[in-house]
N, C-alpha and C positions, 0 to 999 in steps of 0.2 A: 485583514480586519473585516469583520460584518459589517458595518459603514458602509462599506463599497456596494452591497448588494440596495443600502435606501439612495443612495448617487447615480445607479441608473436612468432615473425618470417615471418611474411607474407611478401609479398610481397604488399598489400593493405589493407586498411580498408577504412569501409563505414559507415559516421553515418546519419543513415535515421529520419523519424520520424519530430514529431510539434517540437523539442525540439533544433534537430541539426542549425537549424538557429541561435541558442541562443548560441553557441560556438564559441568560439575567435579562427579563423580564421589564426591570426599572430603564434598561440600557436600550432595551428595542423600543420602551416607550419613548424615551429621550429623543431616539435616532427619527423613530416616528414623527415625533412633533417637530423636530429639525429640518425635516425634507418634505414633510406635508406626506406622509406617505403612510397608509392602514397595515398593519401589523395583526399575518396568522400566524398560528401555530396549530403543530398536528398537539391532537390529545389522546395519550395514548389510551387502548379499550383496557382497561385491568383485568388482567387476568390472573394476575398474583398479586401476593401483598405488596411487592416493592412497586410494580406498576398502581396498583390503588395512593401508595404515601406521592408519588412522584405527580398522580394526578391531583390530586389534593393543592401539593404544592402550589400547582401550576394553577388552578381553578382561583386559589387565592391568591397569589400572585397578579394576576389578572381583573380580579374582582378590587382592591386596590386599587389599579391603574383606574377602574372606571368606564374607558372609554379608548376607541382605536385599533383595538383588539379584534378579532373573529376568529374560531373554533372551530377546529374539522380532525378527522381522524388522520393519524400521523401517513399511516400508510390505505390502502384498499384492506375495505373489510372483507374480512375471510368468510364467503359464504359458508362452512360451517361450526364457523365458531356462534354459540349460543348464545341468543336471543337475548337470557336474562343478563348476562353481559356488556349488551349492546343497550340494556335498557336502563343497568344499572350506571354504565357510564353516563348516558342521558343525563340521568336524573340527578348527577351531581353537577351535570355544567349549569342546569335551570336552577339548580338550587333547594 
């Protein structure tokens, strides 16, 4: 179970990776406010359609919860993948 990773004791966790977009959101917020514990996720850069719906998701999903949350790229950004990219992911996490 994901549980186990907010029963450690930290003060955070971070679930990175193709995979963290596929996690329910309401359930890490939960786990969060249960263990006292801030909740990342990676946000994946789109580079195609289905990575832009999947960000989307995730961005409202998140936006929702309000609060607890913090936002970073799923994995190392690829120095040469494109700038407008990078810029255009930005500008959906700010809004």
């Amino acid at each position: 179970s994901i549980e186990q990773y907010f029963r450690m004791g930290s003060d955070a966790v971070f679930f990175g990776g193709n995979e963290a977009v596929r996690l329910s959101v309401p359930t890490l917020a939960e786990y969060g406010d249960r263990y006292g514990v801030c909740v990342g996720l990676g946000c994946p850069i789109s580079v195609d359609e289905q990575q832009k719906v999947q960000t989307e998701e995730l961005l409202e999903s998140v936006k929702e919860i309000g609060q607890g949350f913090f936002l970073s790229t799923a994995w190392e950004v690829d120095d040469e993948l494109p700038v407008e990219l990078i810029h255009d992911t930005t500008s959906r996490v700010i809004g």
